[in-house]
Every structure is written in C-alpha cells, then in structure tokens.
N, C-alpha and C positions, 0 to 999 in steps of 0.2 A: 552462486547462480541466482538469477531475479528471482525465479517464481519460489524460489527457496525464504530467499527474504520477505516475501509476499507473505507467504505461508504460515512464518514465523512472527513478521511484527503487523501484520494488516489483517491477514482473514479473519482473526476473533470477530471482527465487526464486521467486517466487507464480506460477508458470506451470505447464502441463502435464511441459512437459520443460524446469528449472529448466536456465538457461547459467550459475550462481555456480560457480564450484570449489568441489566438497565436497559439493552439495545432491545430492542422486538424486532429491526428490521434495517439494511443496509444503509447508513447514512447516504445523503443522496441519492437512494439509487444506486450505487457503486457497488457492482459483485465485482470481486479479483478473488474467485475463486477457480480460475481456469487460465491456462494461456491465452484464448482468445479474449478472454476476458481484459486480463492483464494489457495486453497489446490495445486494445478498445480504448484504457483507460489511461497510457499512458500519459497523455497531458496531462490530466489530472494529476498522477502520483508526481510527473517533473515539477508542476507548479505545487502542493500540496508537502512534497517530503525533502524533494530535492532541495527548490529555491528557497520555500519560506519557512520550512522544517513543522509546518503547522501540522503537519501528521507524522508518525501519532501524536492525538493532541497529550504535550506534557511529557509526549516521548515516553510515555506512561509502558510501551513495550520495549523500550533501551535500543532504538535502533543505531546503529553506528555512525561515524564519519565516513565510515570505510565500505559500509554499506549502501549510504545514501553517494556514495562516488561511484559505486559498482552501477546504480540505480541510474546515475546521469550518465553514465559510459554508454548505458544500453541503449536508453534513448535517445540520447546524441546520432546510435546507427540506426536507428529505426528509419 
C-alpha cells in the first residue's frame, strides 16, 4: 500500500517534526505524512522516487523496485 511505503521509506524526513539526524524540518516543504498530504504531493514523489530515483537520496531507506512500481501504479490512477 502507498501510504505504507510513505511511511516506511519517506516520513523520517517528510514529517512535521523530521526523526533523520541532521533534518530540523521538511525538505522542501514536503509533509507526506497524511493521505491528503500524500495525494498533494504526488508529482513530486513520481518525479523524485519513481522517474529519477533521487529520493531517497542514496536510497539511504532501501526502497524497492517493487515499491517504487507500486508507487508509479498509483499515480498512473490518480
């Protein structure tokens, strides 16, 4: 499920109050810590994890193949 993936490889950073060492505060702008949120931001995550795999940077949370296709799937129906 998306917001599962969200949850698991993006919200350390994309949250209100980011838990990454080092972050103070949402790259960009960018909270995906909510559905609406998530749906708001979806350009962003299709360009950012999908297309250019630039997040996370270094892949630093292990996101998948399989996840980042789960990820284009969704938005594809958006």
């Amino acid at each position: 499920e998306v917001a599962s993936i969200i949850q698991t490889r993006c919200s350390m950073c994309h949250a209100q109050q980011p838990v990454w060492p080092g972050i103070g505060t949402a790259p960009n702008g960018v909270l995906l810590d909510s559905d609406t949120n998530i749906r708001k931001h979806a350009r962003q995550i299709d360009i950012n994890a999908v297309r250019s795999h630039a997040m996370p940077p270094g892949n630093i949370s292990a996101m998948t193949t399989a996840e980042r296709q789960l990820l284009a799937s969704w938005i594809g129906s958006q």
